[in-house]
N, C-alpha and C positions, 0 to 999 in steps of 0.2 A: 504494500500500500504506500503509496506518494500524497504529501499532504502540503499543497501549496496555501500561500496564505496572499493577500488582496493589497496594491497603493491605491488608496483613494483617493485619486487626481482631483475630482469635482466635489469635494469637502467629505466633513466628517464629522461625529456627533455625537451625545447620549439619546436624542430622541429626532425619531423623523417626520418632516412633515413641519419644523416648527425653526427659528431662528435660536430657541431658546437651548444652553448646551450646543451649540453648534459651536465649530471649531475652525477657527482659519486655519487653513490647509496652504502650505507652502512648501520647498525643497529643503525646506531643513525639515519640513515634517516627514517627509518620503524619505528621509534619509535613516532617520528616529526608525521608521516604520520596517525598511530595506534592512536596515542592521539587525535589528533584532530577530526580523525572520531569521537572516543571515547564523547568526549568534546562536538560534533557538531552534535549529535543523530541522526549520520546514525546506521542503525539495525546490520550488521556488516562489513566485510571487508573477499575479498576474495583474497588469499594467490596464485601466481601463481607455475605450476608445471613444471618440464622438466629442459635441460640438459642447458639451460644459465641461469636457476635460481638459489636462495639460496635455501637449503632444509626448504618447504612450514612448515612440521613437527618441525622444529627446530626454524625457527625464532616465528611462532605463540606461540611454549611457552614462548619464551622469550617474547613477548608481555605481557601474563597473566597478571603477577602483577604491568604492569603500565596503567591498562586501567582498565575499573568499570564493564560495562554493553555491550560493545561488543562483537559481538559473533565473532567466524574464520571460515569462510567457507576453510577447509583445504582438499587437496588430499587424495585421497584411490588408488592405483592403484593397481589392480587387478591382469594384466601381471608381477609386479616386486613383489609383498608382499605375504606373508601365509597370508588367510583368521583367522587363529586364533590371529596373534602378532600383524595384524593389528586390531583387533578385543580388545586386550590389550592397546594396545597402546590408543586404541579412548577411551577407560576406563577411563585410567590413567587419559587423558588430559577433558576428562567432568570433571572430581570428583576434580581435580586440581583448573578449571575455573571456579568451581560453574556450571553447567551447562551450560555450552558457548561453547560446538563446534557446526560445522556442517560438513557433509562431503560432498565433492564433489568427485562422483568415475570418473576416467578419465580412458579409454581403453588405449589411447595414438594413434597416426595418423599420424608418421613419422616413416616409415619403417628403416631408415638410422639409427635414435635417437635413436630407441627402439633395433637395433641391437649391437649397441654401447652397450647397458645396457644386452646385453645377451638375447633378447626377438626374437625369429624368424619365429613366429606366424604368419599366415595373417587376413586378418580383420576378416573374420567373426571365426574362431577359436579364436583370441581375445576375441572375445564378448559369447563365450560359456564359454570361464574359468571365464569371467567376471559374467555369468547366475550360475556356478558350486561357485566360489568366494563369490558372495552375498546369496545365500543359507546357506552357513556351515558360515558366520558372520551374517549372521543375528539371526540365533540359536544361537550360541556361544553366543554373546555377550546380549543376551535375559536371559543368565544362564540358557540355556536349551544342555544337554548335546547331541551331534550329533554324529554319525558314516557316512561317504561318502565316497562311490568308484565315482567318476567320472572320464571323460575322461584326464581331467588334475588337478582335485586333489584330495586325497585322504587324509582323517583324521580319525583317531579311538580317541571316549571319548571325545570331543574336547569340551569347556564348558570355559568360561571366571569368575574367581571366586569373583570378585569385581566389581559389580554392578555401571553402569552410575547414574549421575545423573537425563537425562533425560530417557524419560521411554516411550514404552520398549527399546529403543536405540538411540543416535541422528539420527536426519533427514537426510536422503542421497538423496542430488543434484545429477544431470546428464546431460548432453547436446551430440546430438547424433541424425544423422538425417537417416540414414542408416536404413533399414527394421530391421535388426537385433538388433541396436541401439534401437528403439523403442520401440519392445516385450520386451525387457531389460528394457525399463521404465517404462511399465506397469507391469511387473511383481513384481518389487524390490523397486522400488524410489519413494521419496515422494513427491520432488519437480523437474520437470522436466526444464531444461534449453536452450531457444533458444536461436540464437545467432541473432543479430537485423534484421532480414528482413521485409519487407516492410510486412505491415497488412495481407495481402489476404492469403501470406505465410505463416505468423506465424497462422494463424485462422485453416488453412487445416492441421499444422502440428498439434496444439490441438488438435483438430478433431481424426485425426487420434492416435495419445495418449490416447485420452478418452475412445474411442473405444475398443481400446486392453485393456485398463485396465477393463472396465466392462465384457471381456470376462473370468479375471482373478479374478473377483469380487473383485474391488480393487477401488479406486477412485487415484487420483495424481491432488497436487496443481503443479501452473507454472510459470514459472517467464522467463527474457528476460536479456541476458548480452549485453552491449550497453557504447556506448561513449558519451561524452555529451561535446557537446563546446556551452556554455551559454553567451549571453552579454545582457548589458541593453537596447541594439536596435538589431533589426535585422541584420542591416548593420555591426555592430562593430562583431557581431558573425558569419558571413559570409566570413569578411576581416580574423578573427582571422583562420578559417577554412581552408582558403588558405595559409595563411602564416606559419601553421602546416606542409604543405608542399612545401613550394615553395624551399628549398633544396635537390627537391629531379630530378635526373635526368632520362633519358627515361634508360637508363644502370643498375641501381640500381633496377629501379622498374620493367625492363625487368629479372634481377637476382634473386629478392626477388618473380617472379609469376611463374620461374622456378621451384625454391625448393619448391612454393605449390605444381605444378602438379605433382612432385613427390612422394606426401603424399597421402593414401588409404581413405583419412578421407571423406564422403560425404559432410559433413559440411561445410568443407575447400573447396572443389570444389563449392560448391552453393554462400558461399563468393566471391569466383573470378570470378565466371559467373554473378556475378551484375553488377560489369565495367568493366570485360576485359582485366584490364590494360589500361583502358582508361580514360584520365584527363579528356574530354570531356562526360561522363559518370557517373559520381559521384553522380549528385543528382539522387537517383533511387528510389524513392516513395519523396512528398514533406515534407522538411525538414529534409529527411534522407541522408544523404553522406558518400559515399563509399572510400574517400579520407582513411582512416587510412589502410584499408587493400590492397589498393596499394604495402605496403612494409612490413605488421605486419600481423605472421599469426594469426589465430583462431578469436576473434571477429573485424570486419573490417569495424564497421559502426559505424555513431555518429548522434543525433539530434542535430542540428544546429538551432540556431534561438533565439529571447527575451526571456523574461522566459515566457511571458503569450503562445508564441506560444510552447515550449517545453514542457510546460504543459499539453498543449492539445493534443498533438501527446501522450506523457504518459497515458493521462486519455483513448483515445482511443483506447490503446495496454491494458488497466487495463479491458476496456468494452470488450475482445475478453477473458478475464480469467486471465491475466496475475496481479498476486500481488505481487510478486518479480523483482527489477529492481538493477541490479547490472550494477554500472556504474563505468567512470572509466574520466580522461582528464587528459590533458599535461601541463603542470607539474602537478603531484598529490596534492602535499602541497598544491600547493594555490588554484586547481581547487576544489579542498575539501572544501572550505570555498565558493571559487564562489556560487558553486551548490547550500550549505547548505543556504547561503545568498540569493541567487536570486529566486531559488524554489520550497523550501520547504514549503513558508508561501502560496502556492498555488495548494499545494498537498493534499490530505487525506491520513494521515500518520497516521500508526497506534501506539499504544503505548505512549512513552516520544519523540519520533525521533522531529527533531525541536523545543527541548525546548531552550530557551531561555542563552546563555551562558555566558552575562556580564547582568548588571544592565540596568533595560530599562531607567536609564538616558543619555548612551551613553556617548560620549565624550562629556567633558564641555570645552567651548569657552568663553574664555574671551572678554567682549565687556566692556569699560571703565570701569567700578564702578560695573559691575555686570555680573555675571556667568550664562550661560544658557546651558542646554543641545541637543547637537543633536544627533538625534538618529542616531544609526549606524548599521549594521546588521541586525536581525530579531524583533528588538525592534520597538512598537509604539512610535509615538512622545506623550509627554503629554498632556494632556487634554486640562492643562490650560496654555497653552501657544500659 
């Protein structure tokens, strides 16, 4: 199991939906955010994309040289980039990181946003320049020289001449529920991205992945983007759940279910047909809640619960295929540490993730004439004490 954790470019907070607890979000806060993943061996961190973000491309370099062994799951966007510059560009930033990118391709799913940026496409021609896009960079950046006439791009000679570090290319993520979305996963992508739905759903949408990719004689691993509000009881991460949102009003979240149904994206639609907009609706499989995408589009769901329960809802999304788990909670800084603290030491993580980050003495506590340590974090208490 791989357990990435989230910069939140477009702010950050205690409660959503409200100015109140909101948090100015800057590059020294992505950096606070980058290290401690870095520090607290999540596998990487994923950079968000679009029009109230930082550029995903620009801050992840500037992360590089203050983090060791993170990777960046960073944006490809297909409808705004040349298949070849962005094919450079993913060059440049492996050979830069030591091999530390990943890319996540995004079609984009807001008709309004994407027109703004000059894209006036509809979905499924979207997802054909995205089919025509991953074609000519996947050669390209293979240093395999390509010629393409397609419907929306064409390149003569096109060949990237400094080789990734990783090989034949980094890994390209994708999330995308739409029939067109799909053939696009099996065709191109390596690791496929749901967005949290309850078991049954995310099993059929597998399903339905694996399938087209064996038509495409291809295999795709999978992973699941998800929220995590964790506490040492059930109760404290229940209460915390609600109080995430209890700023938020029936106006707000009548506003914010508005501007989904305005967007082509199926995904975004499957998110708001899990509650409606309905408070009374939230928990929609056990221990899942539907509370964040009341008012946040793209992933709108969080495991809620102790850690031994959040664990287990994990292990049983890991038992339907899924080994990538990108998470994300409110406030990032210190939900970062939560997680890394409460359940990690009850995962099967693969790699360093969870190594240990201070001295397994913990913090020493003075008691009259003599010092003793308590553990704190992921540390054992010792032996002989």
């Amino acid at each position: 199991m791989n357990i990435f954790w989230f910069i939140p470019t477009y702010g950050d907070g205690r409660y959503l939906g409200t100015e109140t607890g909101s948090r100015a979000t800057s590059p020294g806060y992505y950096r606070q955010v980058a290290t401690a993943a870095d520090e607290l061996g999540y596998e990487g961190v994923l950079i968000p994309t679009g029009r109230g973000c930082e550029d995903a491309w620009v801050i992840a370099s500037s992360l590089i040289p203050l983090t060791k062994r993170l990777k960046f799951l960073v944006a490809v966007r297909p409808d705004l980039m040349s298949p070849t510059l962005a094919a450079r560009m993913a060059s440049t930033f492996d050979r830069s990181s030591g091999g530390r990118l990943l890319l996540n391709v995004v079609t984009g799913g807001d008709p309004a946003e994407l027109q703004a940026d000059g894209v006036f496409l509809n979905h499924d021609e979207r997802y054909e320049r995205a089919d025509e896009f991953l074609t000519v960079w996947r050669q390209a950046i293979s240093q395999q020289e390509i010629t393409f006439s397609g419907k929306h791009i064409q390149v003569t000679n096109a060949k990237v001449l400094l080789p990734t570090v990783q090989t034949p290319y980094p890994p390209l993520y994708f999330g995308g529920s739409s029939d067109a979305a799909l053939h696009t996963a099996a065709k191109h992508i390596d690791v496929y991205l749901t967005w949290g739905e309850p078991p049954e759903q995310v099993k059929a949408k597998i399903a339905a992945v694996r399938r087209l990719a064996e038509l495409e004689g291809r295999t795709v691993r999978f992973g699941i983007r998800l929220h995590v509000i964790v506490r040492e009881t059930r109760e404290e991460a229940w209460k915390a759940a609600e109080r995430l949102i209890s700023h938020l009003d029936d106006d707000t979240i009548a506003g914010a279910q508005h501007v989904f149904a305005n967007m082509d994206s199926v995904g975004q639609r499957r998110m708001a047909e899990l509650h409606g907009g309905d408070r009374s609706r939230l928990e929609i499989s056990p221990d899942l809640w539907a509370g964040v995408g009341l008012v946040r589009g793209g992933a709108g769901t969080a495991l809620v619960g102790d850690p031994e329960t959040v664990a287990l809802r994990m292990l049983e999304y890991q038992e339907l295929g899924l080994e990538t788990f990108v998470l994300s909670g409110y406030p990032h800084l210190e939900e970062a540490y939560r997680v890394a603290e409460l359940l990690f030491p009850l995962l099967p993580l693969e790699g360093s993730a969870g190594y240990p980050v201070q001295s397994s003495r913990g913090e020493a506590v003075a008691l009259g004439n003599s010092v003793i340590s308590k553990s704190v974090g992921h540390s054992k208490p010792p032996q002989d004490q």
